[in-house]
DRENDO-1510 file (C-alpha; in Angstrom, 1 decimal, always signed):
<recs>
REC; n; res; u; v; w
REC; 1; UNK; +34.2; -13.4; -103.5 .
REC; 2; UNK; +34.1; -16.2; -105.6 .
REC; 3; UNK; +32.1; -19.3; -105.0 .
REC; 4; UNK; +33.8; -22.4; -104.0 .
REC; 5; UNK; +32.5; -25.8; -105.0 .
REC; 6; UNK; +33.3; -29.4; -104.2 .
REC; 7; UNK; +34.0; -32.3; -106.5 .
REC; 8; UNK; +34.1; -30.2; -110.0 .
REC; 9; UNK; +36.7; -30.6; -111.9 .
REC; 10; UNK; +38.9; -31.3; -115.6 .
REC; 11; UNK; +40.2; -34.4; -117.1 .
REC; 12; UNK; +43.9; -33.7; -117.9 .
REC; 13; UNK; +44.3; -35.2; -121.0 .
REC; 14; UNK; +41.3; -34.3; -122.8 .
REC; 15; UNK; +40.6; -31.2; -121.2 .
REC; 16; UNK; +37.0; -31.8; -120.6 .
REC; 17; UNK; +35.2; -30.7; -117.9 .
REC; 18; UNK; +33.8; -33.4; -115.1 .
REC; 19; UNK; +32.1; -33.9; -111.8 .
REC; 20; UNK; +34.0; -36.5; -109.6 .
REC; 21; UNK; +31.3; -39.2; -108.5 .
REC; 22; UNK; +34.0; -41.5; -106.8 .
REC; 23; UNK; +36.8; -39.7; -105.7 .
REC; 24; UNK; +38.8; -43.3; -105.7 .
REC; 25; UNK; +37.7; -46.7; -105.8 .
REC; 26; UNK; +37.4; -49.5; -103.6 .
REC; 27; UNK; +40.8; -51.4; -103.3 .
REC; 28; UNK; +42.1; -49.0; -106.0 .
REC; 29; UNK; +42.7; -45.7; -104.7 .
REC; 30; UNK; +44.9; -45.3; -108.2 .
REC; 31; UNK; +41.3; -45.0; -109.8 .
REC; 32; UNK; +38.2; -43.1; -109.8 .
REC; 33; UNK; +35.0; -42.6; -111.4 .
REC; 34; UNK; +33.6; -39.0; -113.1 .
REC; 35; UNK; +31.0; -37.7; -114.8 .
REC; 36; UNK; +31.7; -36.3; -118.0 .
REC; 37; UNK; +29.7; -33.4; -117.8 .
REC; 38; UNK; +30.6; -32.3; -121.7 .
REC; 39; UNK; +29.2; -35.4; -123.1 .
REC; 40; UNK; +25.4; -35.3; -121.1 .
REC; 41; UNK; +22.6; -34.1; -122.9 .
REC; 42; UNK; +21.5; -30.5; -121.6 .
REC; 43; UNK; +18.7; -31.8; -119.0 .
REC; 44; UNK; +21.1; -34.6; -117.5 .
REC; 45; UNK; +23.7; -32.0; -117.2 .
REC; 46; UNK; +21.0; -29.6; -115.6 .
REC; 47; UNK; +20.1; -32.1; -113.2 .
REC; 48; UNK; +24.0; -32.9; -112.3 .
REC; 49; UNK; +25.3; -29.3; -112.0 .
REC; 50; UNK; +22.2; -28.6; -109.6 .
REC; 51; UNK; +23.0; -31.1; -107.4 .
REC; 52; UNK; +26.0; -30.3; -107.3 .
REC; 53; UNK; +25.5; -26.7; -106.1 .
REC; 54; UNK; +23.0; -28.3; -103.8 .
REC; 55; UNK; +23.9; -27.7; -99.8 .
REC; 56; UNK; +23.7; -30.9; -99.2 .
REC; 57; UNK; +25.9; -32.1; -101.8 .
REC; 58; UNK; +28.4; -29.7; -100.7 .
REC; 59; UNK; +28.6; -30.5; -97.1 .
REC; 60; UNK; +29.3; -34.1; -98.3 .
REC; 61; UNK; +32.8; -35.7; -99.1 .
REC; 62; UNK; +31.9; -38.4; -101.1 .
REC; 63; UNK; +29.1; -37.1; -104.3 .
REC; 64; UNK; +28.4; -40.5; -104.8 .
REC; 65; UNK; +26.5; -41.0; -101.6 .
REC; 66; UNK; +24.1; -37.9; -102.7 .
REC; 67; UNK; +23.7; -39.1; -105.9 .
REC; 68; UNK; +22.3; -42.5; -105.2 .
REC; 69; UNK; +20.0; -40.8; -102.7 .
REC; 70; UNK; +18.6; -38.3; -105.0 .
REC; 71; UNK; +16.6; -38.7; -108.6 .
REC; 72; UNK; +16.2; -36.9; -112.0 .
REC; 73; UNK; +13.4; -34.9; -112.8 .
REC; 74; UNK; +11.8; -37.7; -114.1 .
REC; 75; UNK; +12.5; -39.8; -111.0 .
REC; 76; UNK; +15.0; -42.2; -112.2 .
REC; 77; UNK; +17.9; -42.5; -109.5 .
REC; 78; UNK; +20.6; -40.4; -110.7 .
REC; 79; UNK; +23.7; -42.8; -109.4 .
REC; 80; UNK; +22.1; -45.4; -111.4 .
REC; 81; UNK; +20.8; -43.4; -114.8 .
REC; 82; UNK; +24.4; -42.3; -114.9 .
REC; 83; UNK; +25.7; -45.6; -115.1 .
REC; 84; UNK; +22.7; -47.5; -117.0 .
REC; 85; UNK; +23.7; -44.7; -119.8 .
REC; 86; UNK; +27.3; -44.6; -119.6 .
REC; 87; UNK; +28.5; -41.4; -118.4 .
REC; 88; UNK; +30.3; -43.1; -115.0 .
REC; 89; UNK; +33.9; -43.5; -116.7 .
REC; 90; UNK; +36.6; -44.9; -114.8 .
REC; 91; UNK; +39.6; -42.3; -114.9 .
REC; 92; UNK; +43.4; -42.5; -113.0 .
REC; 93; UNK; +43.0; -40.1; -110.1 .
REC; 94; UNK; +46.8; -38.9; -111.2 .
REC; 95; UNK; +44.2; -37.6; -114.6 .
REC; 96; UNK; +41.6; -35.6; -112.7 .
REC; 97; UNK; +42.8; -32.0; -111.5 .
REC; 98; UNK; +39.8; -30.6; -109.0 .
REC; 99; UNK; +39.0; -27.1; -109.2 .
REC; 100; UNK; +36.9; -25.8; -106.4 .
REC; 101; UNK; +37.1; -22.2; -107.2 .
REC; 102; UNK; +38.1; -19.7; -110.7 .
REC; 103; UNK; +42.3; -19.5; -110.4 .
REC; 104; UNK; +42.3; -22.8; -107.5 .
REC; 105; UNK; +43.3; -26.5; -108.3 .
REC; 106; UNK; +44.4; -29.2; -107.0 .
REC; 107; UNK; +45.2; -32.8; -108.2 .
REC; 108; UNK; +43.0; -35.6; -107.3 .
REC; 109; UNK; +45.7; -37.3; -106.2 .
REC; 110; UNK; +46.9; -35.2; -103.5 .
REC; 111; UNK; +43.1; -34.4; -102.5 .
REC; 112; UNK; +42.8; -38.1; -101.7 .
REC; 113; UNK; +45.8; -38.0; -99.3 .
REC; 114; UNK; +44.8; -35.2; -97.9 .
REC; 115; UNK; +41.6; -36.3; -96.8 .
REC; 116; UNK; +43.2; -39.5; -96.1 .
REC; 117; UNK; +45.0; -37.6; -93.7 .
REC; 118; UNK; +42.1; -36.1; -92.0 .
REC; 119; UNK; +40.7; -39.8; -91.4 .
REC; 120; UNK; +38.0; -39.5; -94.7 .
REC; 121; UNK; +37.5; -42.6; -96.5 .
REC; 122; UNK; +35.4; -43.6; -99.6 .
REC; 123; UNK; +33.8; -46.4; -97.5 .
REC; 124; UNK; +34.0; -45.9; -93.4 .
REC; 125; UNK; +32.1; -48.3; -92.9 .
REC; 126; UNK; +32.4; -51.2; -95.2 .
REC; 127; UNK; +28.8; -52.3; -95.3 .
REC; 128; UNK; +27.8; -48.9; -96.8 .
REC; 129; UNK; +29.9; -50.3; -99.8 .
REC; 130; UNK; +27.6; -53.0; -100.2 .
REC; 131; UNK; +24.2; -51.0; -100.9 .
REC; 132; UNK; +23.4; -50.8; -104.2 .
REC; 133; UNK; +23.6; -49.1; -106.4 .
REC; 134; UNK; +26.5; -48.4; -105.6 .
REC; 135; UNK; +28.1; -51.8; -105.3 .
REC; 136; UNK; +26.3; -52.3; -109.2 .
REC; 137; UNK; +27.9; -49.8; -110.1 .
REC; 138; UNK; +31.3; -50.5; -109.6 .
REC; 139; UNK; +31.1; -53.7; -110.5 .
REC; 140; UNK; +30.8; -52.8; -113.8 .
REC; 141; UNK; +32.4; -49.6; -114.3 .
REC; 142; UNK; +33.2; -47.9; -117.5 .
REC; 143; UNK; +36.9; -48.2; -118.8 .
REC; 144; UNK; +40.1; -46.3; -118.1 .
REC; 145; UNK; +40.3; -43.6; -121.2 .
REC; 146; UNK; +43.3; -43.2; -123.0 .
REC; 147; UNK; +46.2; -41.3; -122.0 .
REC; 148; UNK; +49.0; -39.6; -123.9 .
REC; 149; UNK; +52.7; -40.5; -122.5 .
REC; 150; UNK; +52.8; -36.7; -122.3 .
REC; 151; UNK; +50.5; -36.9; -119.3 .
REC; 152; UNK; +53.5; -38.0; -116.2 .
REC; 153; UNK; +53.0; -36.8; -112.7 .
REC; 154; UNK; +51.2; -33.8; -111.0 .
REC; 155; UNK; +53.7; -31.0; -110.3 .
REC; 156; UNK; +52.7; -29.3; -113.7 .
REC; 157; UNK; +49.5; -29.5; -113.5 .
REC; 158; UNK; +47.9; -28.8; -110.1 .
REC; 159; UNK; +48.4; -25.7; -108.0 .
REC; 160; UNK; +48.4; -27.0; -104.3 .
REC; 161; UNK; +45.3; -25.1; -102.2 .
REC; 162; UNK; +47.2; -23.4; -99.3 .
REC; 163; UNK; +44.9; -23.9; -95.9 .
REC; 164; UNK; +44.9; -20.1; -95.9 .
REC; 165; UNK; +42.9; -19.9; -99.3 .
REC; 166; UNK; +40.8; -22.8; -97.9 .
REC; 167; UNK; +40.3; -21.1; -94.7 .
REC; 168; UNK; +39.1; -17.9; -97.1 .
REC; 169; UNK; +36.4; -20.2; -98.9 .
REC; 170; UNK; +35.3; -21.7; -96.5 .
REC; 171; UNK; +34.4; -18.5; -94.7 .
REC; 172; UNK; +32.8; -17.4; -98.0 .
REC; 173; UNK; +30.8; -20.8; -98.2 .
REC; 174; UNK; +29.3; -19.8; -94.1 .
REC; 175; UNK; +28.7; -16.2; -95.3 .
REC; 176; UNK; +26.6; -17.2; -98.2 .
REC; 177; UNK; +24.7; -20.5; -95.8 .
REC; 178; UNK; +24.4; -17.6; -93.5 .
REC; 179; UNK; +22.3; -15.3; -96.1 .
REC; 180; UNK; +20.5; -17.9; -97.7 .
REC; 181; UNK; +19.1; -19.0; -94.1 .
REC; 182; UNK; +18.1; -15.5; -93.7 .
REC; 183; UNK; +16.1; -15.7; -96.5 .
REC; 184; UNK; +14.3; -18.2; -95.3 .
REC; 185; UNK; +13.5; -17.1; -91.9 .
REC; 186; UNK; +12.1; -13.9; -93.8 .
REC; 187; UNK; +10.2; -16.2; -96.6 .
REC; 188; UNK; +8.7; -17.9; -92.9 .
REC; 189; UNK; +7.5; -15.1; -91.5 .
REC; 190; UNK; +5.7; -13.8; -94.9 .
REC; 191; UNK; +3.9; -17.1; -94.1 .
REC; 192; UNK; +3.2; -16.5; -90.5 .
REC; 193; UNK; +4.3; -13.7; -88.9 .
REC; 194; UNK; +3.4; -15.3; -85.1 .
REC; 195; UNK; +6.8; -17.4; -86.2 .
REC; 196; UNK; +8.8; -13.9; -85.3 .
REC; 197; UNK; +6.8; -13.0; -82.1 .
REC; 198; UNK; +9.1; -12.4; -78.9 .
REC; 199; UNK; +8.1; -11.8; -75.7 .
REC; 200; UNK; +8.1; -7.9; -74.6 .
REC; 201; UNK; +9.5; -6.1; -71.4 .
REC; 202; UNK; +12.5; -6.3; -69.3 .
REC; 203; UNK; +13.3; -9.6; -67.7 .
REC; 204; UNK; +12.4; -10.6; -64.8 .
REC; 205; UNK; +15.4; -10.5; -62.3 .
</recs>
């Protein structure tokens, strides 16, 4: 089954592939901030792409929040190496189309109102939107591309996840947790077997 991934994704009007960093911004849900995967060099675009497909990552809403946690191999802070070099660029939500698995999309736009819907918000608490570097960060956010007139509305563009096919990846996301915790309970008990030791005999009654 194929694997399904959170905040990947295309930028309609160019076409380019992106990582969505802030799925909407602050006081402008109109707006959000990507990655532009295509335009990193090869290590930054390593270093994105694995934490991406990091557990961690996955299990959170918001990428932003792992990426000011985490650092680059050569330890700079990833949220703020992103943005120090340019590659955080503001885009319209209404220009991002998500696509979480091969064949699936979704727009951006009705990903934020769906999770809107379910009570997820960019900031729940409104002193996490104060710790940098975040707050640096969007403060001084790269500009709004272009985009074509061509580019109106969603319908065309974006294939609406039923909660049947999102039902059928998430399954597939536990099945694969499930065997990669396997392999580490068996990687544990290479280490020390004692680890796997259970008690013998019938209970006692």
């Amino acid at each position: 089954m194929a694997q399904f991934y959170k905040h990947v994704g295309r930028i309609v009007n160019s076409d380019r592939r992106c990582v969505v960093a802030f799925r909407e911004l602050p006081n402008d849900p109109k707006n959000c901030l990507v990655i532009d995967t295509d335009a990193l060099p090869d290590r930054f675009h390593d270093g994105v792409m694995t934490a991406v497909e990091n557990q961690i990552a996955q299990e959170t809403v918001e990428f932003y929040k792992y990426l000011q946690r985490n650092s680059f191999v050569d330890g700079t802070n990833m949220l703020t190496a992103l943005h120090n070099k340019g590659w955080l660029v503001k885009q319209p939500t209404e220009n991002v189309v998500m696509l979480p698995a091969p064949n699936q999309k979704i727009s951006l736009v009705e990903l934020n109102d769906q999770l809107r819907k379910l009570g997820f918000d960019v900031y729940a608490d409104e002193e996490e939107a104060k710790q940098s570097p975040s707050e640096e960060v969007l403060e001084t956010v790269a500009p709004t591309a272009n985009i074509p007139t061509s580019v109106k509305g969603n319908e065309a563009l974006t294939k609406t996840i039923s909660n049947k096919d999102l039902a059928k990846d998430f399954m597939a996301q536990a099945d694969k947790y499930l065997e990669e915790a396997n392999k580490l309970k068996e990687q544990a008990l290479e280490l020390d077997g004692s680890l796997g030791k259970k008690a013998r005999g019938r209970p006692k009654k």
